[in-house]
PQR file of N, CA, C, O and H, with PARSE charges and radii, in Angstrom:
ATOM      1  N   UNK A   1       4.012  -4.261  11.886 -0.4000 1.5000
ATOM      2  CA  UNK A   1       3.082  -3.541  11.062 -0.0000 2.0000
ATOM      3  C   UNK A   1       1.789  -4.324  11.024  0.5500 1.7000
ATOM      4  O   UNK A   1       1.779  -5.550  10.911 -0.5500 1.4000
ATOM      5  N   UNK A   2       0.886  -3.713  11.103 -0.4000 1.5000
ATOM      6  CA  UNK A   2      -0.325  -4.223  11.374 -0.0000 2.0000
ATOM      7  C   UNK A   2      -0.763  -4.122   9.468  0.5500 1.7000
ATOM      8  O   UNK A   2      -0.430  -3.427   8.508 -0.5500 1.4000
ATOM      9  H   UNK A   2       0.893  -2.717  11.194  0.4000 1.0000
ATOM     10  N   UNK A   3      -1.747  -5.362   9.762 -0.4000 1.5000
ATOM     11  CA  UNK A   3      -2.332  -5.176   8.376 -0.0000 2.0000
ATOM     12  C   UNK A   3      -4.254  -5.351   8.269  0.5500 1.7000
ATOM     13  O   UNK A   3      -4.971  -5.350   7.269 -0.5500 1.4000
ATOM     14  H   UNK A   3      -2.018  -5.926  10.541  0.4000 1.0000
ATOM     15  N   UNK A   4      -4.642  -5.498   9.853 -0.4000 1.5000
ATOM     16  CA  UNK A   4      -6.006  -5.012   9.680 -0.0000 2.0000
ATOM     17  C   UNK A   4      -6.892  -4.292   9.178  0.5500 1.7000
ATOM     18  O   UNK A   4      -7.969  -4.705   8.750 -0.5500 1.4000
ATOM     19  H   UNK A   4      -4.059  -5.499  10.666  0.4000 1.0000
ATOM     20  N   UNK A   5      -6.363  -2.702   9.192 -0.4000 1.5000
ATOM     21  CA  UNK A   5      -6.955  -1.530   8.094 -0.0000 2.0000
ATOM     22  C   UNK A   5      -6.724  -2.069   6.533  0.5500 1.7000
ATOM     23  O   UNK A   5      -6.960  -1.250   5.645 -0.5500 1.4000
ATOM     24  H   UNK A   5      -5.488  -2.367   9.540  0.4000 1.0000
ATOM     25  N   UNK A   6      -6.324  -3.257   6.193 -0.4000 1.5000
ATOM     26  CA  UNK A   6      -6.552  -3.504   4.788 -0.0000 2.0000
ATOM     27  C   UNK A   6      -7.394  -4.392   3.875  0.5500 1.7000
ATOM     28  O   UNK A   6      -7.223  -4.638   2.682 -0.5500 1.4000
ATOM     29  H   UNK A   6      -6.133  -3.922   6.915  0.4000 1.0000
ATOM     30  N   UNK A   7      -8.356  -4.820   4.722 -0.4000 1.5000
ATOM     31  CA  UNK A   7      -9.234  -5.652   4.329 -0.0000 2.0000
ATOM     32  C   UNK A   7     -10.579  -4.780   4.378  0.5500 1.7000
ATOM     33  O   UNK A   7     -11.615  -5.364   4.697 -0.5500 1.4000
ATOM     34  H   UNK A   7      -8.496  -4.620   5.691  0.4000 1.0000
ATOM     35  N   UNK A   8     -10.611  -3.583   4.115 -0.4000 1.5000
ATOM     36  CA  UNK A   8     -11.420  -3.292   4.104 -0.0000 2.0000
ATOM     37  C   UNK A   8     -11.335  -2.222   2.409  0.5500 1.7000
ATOM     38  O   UNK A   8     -10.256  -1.758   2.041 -0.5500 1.4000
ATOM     39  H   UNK A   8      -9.769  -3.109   3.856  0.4000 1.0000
ATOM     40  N   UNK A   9     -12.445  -2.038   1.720 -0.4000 1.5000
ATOM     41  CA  UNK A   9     -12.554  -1.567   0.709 -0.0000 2.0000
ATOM     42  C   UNK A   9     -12.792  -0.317   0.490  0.5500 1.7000
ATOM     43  O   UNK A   9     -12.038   0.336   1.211 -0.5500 1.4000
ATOM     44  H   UNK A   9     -13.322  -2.415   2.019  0.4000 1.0000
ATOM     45  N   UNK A  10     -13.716   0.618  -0.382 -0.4000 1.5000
ATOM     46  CA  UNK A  10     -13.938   1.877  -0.675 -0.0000 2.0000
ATOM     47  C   UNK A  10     -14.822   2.054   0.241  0.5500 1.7000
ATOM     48  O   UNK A  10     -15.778   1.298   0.412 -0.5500 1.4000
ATOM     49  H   UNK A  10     -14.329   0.087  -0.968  0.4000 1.0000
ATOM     50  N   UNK A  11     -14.468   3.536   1.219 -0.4000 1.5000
ATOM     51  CA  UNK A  11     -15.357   3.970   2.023 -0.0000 2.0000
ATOM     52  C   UNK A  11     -15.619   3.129   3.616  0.5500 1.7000
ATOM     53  O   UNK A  11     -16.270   3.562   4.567 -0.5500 1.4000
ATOM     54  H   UNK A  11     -13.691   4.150   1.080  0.4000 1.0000
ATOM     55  N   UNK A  12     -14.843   1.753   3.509 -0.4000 1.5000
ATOM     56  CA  UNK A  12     -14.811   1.026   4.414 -0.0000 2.0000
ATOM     57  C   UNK A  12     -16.082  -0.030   4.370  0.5500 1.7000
ATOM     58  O   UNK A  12     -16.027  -0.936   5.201 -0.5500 1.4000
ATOM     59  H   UNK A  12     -14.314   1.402   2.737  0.4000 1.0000
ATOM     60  N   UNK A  13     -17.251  -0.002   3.456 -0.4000 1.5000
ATOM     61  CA  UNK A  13     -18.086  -0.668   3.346 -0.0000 2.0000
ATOM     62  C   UNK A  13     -18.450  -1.902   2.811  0.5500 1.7000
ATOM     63  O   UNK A  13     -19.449  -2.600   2.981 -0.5500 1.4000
ATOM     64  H   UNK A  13     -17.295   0.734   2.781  0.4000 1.0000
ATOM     65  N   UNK A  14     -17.126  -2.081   1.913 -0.4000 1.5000
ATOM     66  CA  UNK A  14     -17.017  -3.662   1.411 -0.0000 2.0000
ATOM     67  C   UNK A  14     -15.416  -4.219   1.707  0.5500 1.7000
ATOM     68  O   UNK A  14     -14.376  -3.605   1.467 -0.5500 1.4000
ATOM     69  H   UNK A  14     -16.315  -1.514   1.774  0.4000 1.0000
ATOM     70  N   UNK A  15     -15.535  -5.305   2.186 -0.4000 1.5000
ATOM     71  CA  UNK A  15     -14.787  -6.531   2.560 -0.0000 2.0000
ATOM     72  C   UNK A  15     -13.910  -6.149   1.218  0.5500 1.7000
ATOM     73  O   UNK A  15     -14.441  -5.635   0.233 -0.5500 1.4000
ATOM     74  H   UNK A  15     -16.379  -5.804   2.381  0.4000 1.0000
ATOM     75  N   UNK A  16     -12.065  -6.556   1.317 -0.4000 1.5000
ATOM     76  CA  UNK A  16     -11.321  -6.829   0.280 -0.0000 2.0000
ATOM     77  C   UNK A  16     -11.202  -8.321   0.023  0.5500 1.7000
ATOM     78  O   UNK A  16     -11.660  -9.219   0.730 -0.5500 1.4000
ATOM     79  H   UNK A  16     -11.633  -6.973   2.117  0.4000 1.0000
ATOM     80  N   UNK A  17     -10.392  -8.457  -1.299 -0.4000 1.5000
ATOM     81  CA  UNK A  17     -10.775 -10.031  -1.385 -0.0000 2.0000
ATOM     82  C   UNK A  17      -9.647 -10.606  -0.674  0.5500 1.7000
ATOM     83  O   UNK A  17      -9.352  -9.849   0.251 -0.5500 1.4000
ATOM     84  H   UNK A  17     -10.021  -7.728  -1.873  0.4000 1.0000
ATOM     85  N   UNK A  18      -8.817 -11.728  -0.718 -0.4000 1.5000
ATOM     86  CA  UNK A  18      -8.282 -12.216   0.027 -0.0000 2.0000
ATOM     87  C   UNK A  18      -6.598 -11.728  -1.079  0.5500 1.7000
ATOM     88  O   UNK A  18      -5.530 -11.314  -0.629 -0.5500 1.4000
ATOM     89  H   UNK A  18      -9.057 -12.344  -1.468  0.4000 1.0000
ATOM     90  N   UNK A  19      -6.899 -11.942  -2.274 -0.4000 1.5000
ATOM     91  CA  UNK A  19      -6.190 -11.615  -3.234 -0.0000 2.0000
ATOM     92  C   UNK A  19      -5.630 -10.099  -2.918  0.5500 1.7000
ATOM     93  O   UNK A  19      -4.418  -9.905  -2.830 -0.5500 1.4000
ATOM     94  H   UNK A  19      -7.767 -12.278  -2.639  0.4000 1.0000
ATOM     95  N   UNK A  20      -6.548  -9.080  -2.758 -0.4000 1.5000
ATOM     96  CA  UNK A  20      -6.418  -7.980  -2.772 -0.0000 2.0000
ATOM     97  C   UNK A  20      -5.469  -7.301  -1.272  0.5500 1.7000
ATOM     98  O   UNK A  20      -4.536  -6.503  -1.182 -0.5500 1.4000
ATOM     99  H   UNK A  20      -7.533  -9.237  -2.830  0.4000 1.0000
ATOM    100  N   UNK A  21      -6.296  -8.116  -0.222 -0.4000 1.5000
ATOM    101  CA  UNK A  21      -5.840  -7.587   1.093 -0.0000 2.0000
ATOM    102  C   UNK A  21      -4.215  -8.143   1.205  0.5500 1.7000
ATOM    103  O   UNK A  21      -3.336  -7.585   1.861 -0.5500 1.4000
ATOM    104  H   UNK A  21      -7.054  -8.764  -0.296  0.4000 1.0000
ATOM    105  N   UNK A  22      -4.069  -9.294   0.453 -0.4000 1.5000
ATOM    106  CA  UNK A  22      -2.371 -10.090  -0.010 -0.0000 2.0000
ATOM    107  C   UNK A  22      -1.582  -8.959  -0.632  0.5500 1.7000
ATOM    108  O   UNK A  22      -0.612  -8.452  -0.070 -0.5500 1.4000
ATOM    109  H   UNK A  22      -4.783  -9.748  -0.079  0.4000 1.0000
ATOM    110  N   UNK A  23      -2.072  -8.557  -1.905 -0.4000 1.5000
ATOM    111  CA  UNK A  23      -1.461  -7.450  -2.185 -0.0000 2.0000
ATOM    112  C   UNK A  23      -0.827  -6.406  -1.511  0.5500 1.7000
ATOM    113  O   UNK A  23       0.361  -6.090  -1.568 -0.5500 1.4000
ATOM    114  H   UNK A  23      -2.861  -8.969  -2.361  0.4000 1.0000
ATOM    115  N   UNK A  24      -1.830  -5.847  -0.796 -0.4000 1.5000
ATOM    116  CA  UNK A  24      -1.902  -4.963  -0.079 -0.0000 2.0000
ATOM    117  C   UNK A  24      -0.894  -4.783   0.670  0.5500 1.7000
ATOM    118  O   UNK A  24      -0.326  -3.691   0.662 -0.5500 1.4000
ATOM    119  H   UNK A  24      -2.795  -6.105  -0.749  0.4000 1.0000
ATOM    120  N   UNK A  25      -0.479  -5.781   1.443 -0.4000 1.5000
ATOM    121  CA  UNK A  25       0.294  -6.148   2.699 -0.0000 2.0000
ATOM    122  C   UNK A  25       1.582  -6.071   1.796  0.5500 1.7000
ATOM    123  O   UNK A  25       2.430  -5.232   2.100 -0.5500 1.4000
ATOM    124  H   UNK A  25      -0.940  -6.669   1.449  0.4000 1.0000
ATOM    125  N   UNK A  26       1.758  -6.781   0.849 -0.4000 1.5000
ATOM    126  CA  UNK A  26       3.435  -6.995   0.314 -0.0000 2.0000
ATOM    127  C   UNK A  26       3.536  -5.639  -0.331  0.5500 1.7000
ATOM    128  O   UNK A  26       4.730  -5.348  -0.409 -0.5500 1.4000
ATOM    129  H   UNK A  26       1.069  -7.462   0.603  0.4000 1.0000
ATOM    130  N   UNK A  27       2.577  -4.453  -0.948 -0.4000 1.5000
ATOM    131  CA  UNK A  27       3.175  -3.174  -1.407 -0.0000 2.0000
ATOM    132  C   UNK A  27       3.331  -2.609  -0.249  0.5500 1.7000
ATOM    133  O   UNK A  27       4.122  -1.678  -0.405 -0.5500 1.4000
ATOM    134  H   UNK A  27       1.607  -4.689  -0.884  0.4000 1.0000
ATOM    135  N   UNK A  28       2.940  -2.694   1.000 -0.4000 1.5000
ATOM    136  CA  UNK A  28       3.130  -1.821   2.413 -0.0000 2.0000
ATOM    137  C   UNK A  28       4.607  -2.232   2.482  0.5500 1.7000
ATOM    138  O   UNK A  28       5.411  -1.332   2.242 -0.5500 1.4000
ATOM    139  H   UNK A  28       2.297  -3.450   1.127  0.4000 1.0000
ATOM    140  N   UNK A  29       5.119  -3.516   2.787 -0.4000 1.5000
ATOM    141  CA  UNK A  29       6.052  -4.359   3.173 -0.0000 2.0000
ATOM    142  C   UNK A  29       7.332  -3.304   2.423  0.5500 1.7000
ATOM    143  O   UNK A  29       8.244  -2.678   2.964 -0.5500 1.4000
ATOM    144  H   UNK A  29       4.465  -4.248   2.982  0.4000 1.0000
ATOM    145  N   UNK A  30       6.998  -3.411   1.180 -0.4000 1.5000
ATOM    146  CA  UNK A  30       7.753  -3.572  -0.221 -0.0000 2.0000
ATOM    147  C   UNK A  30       8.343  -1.873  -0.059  0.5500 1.7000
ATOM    148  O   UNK A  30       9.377  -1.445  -0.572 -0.5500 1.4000
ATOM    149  H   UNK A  30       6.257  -3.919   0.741  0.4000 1.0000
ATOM    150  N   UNK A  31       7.214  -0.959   0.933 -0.4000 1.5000
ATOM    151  CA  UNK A  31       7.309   0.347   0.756 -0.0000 2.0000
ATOM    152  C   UNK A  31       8.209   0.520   1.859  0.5500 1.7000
ATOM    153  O   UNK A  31       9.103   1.278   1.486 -0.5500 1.4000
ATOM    154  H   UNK A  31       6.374  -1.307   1.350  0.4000 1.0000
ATOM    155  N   UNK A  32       8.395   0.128   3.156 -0.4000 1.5000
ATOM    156  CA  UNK A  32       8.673   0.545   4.270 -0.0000 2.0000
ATOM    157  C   UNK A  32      10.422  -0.295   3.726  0.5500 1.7000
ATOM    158  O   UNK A  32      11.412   0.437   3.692 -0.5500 1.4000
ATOM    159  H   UNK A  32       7.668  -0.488   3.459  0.4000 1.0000
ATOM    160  N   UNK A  33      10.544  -1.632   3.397 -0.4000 1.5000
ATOM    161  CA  UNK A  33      12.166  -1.516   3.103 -0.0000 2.0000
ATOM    162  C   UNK A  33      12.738  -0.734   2.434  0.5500 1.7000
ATOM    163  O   UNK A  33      13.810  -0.202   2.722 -0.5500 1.4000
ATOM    164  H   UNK A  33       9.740  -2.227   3.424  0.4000 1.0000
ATOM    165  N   UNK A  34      11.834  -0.498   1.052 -0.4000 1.5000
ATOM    166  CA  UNK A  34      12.448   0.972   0.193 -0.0000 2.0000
ATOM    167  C   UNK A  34      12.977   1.571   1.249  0.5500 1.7000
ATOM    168  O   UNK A  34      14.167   1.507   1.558 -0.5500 1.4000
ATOM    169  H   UNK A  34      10.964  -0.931   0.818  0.4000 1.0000
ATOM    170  N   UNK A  35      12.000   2.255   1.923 -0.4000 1.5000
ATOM    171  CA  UNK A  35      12.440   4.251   2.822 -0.0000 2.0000
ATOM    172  C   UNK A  35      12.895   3.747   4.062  0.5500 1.7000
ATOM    173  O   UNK A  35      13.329   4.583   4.855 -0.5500 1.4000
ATOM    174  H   UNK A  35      11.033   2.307   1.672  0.4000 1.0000
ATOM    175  N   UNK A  36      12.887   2.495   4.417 -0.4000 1.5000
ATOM    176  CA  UNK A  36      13.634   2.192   6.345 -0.0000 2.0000
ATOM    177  C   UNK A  36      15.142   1.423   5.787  0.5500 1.7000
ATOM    178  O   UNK A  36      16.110   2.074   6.181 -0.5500 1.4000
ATOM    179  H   UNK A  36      12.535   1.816   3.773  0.4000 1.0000
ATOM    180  N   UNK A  37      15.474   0.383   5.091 -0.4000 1.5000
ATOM    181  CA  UNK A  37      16.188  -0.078   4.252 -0.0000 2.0000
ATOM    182  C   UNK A  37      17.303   0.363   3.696  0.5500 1.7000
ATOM    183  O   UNK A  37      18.431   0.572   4.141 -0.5500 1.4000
ATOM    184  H   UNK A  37      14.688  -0.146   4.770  0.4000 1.0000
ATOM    185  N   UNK A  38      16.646   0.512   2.297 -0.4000 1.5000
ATOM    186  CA  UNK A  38      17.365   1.419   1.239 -0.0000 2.0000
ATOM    187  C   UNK A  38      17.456   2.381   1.624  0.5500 1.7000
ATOM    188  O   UNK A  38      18.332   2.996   1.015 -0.5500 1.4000
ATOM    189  H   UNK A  38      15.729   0.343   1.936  0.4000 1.0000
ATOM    190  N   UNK A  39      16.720   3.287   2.847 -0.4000 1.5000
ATOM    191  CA  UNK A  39      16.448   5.001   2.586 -0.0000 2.0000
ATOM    192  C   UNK A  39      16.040   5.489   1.318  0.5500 1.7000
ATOM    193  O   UNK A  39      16.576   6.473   0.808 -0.5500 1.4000
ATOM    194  H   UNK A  39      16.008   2.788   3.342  0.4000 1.0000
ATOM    195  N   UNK A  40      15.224   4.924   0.843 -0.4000 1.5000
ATOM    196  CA  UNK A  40      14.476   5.652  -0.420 -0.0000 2.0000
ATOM    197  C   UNK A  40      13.808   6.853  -0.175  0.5500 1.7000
ATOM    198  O   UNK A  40      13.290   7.063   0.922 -0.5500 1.4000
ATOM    199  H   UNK A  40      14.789   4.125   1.258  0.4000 1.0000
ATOM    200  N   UNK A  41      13.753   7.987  -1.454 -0.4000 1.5000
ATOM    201  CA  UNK A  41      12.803   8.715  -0.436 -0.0000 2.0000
ATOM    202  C   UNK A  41      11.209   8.531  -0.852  0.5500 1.7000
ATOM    203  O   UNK A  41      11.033   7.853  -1.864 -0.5500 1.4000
ATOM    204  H   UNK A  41      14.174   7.817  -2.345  0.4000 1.0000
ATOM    205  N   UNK A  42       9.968   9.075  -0.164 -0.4000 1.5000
ATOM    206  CA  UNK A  42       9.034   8.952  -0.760 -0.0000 2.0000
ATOM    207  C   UNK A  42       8.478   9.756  -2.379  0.5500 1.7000
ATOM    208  O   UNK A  42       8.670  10.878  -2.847 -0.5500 1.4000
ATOM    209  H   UNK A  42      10.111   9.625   0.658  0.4000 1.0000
ATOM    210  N   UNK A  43       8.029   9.027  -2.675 -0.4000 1.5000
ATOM    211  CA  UNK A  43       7.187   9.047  -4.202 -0.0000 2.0000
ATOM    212  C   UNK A  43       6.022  10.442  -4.232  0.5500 1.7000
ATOM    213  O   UNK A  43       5.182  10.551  -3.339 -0.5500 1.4000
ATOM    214  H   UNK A  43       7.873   8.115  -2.295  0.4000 1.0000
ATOM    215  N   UNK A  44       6.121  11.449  -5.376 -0.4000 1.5000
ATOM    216  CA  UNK A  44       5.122  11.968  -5.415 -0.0000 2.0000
ATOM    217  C   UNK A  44       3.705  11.163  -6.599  0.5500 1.7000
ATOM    218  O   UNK A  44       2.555  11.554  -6.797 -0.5500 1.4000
ATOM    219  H   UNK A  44       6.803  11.361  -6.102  0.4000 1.0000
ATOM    220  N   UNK A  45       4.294  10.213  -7.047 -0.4000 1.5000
ATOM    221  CA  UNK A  45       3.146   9.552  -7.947 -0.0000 2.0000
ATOM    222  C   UNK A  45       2.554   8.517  -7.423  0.5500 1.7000
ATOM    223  O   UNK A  45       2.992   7.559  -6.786 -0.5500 1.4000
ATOM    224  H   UNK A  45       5.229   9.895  -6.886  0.4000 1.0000
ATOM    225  N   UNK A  46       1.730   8.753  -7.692 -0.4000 1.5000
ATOM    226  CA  UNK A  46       0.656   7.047  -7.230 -0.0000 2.0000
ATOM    227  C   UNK A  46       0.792   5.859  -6.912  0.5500 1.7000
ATOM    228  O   UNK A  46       0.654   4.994  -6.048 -0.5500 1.4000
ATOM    229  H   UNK A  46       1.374   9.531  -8.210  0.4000 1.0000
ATOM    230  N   UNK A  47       1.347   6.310  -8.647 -0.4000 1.5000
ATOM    231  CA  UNK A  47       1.282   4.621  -8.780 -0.0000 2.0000
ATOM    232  C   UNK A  47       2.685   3.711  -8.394  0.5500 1.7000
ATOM    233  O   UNK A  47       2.923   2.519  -8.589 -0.5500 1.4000
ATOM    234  H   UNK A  47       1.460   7.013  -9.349  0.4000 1.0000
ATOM    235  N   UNK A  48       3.440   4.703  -7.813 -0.4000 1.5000
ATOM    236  CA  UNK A  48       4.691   4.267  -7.049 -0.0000 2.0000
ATOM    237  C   UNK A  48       4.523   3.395  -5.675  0.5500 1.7000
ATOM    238  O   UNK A  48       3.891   3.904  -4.749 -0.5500 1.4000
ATOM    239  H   UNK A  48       3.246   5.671  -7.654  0.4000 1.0000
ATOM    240  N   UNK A  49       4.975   2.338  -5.558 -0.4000 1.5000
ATOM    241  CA  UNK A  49       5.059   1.829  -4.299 -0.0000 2.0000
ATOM    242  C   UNK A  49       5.551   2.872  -3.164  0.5500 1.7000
ATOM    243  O   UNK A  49       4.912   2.993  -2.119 -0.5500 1.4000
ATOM    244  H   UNK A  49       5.488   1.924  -6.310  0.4000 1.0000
ATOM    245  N   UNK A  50       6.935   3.754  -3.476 -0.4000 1.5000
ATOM    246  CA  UNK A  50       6.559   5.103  -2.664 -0.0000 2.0000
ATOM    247  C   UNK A  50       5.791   6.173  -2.437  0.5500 1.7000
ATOM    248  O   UNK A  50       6.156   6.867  -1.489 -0.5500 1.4000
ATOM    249  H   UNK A  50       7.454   3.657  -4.325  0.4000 1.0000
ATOM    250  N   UNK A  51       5.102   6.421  -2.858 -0.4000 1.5000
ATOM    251  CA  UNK A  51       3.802   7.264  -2.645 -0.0000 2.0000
ATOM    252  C   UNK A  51       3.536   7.154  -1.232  0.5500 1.7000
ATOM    253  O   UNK A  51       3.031   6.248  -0.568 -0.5500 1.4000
ATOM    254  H   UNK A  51       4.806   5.857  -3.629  0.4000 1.0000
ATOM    255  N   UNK A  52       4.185   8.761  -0.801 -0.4000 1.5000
ATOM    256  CA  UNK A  52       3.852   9.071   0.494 -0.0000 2.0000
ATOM    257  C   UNK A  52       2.649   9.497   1.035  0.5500 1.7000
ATOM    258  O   UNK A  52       2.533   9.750   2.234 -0.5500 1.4000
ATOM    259  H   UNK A  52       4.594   9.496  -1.340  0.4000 1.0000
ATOM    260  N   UNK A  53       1.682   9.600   0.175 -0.4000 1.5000
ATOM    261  CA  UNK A  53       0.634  10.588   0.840 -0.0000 2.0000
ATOM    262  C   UNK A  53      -0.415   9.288   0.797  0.5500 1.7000
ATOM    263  O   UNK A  53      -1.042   9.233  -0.260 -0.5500 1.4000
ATOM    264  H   UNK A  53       1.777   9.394  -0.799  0.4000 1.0000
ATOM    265  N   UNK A  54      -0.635   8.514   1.504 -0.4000 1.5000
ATOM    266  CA  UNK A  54      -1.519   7.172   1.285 -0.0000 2.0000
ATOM    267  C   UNK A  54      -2.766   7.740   2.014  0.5500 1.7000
ATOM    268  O   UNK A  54      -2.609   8.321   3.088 -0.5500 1.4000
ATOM    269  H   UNK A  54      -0.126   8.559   2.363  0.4000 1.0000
ATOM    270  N   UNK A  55      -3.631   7.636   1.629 -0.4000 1.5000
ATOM    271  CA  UNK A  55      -4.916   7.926   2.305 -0.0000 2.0000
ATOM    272  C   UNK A  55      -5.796   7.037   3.220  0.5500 1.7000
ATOM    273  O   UNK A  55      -6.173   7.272   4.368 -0.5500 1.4000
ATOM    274  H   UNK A  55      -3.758   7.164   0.757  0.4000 1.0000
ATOM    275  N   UNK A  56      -6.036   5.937   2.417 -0.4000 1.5000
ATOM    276  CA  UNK A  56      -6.756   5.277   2.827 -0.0000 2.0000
ATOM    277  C   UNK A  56      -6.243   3.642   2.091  0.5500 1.7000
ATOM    278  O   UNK A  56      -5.623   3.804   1.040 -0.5500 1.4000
ATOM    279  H   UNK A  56      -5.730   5.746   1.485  0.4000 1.0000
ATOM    280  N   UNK A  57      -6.427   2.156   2.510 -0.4000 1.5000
ATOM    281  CA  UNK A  57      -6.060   1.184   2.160 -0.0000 2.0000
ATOM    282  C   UNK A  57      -6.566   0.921   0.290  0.5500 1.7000
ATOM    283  O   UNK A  57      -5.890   0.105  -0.337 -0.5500 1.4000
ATOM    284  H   UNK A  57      -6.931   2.025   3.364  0.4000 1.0000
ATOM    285  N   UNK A  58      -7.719   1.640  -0.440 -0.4000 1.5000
ATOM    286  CA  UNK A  58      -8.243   1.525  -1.351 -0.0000 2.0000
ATOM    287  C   UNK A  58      -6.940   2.033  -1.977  0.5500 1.7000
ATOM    288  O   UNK A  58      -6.543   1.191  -2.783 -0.5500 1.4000
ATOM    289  H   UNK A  58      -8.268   2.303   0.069  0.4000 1.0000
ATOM    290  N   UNK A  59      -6.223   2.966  -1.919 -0.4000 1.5000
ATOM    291  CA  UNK A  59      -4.669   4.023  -2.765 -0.0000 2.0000
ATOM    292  C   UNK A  59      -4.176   2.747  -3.047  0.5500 1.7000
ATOM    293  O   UNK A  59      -4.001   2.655  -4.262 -0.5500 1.4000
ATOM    294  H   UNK A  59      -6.545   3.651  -1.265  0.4000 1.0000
ATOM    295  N   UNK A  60      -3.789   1.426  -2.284 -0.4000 1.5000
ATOM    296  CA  UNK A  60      -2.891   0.567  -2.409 -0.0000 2.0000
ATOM    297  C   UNK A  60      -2.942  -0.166  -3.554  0.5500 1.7000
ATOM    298  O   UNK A  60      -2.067  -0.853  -4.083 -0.5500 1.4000
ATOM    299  H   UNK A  60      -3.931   1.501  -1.297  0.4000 1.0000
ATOM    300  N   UNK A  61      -4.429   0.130  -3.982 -0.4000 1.5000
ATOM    301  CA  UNK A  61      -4.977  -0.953  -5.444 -0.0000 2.0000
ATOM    302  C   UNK A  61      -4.602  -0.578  -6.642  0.5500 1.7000
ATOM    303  O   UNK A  61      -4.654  -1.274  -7.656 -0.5500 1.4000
ATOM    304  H   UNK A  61      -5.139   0.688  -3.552  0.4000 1.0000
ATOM    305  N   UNK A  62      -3.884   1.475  -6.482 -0.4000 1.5000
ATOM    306  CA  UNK A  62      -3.589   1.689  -7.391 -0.0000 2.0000
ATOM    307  C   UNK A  62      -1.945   1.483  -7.971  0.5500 1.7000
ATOM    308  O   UNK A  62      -1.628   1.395  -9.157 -0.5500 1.4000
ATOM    309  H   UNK A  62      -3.842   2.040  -5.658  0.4000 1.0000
ATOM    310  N   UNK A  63      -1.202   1.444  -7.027 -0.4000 1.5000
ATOM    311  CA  UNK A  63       0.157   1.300  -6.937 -0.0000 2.0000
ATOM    312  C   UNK A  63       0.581  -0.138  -7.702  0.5500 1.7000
ATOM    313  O   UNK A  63      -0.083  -1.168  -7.581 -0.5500 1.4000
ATOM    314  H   UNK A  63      -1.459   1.515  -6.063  0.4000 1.0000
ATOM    315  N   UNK A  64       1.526  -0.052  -8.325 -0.4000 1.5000
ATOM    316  CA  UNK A  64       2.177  -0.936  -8.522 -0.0000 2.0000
ATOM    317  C   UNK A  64       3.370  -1.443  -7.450  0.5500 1.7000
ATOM    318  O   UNK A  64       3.680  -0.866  -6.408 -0.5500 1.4000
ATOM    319  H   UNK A  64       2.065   0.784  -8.423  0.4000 1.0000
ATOM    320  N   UNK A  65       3.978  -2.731  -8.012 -0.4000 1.5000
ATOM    321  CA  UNK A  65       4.939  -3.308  -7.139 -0.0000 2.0000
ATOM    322  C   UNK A  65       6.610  -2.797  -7.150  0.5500 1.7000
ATOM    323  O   UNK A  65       7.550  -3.195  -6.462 -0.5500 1.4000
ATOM    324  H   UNK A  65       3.726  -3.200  -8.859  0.4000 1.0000
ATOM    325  N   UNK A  66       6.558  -1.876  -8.099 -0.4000 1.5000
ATOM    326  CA  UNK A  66       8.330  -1.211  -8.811 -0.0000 2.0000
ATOM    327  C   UNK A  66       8.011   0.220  -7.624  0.5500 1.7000
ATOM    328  O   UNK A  66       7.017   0.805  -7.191 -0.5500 1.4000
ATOM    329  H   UNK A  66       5.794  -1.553  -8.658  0.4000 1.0000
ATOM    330  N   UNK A  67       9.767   0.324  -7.429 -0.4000 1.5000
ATOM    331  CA  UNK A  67      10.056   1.251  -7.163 -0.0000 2.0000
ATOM    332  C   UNK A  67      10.041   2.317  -7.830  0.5500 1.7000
ATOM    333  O   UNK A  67      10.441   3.367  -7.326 -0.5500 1.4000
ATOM    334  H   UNK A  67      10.574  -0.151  -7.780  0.4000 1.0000
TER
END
């Protein structure tokens, strides 16, 4: 899993912090053992680490780390 598309911010125009793009990577991580793993299924809420409908790397800031 690549984690390049996550250092980047809203709209793609500002840099994430180093803190943020960290995040980022362990709710991706955190999401793909859920549903490859566990077989979880995906999330219709947000702020779910499953939340299937991810748009763009900025969605990730809203999610928490719980299943």
């Amino acid at each position: 899993m690549s984690s390049a598309r996550l250092a980047r911010g809203c709209l793609g125009l500002v840099q994430a912090s180093d803190e943020q793009r960290l995040s980022r990577l362990r709710k991706m991580v955190t999401k793909n053992i859920g549903m490859l793993y566990f077989q979880l299924p995906a999330s219709e809420d947000p702020r779910s680490v499953l939340y299937g409908r991810i748009g763009g790397p900025q969605e990730f800031d809203r999610m928490t780390e719980d299943f």
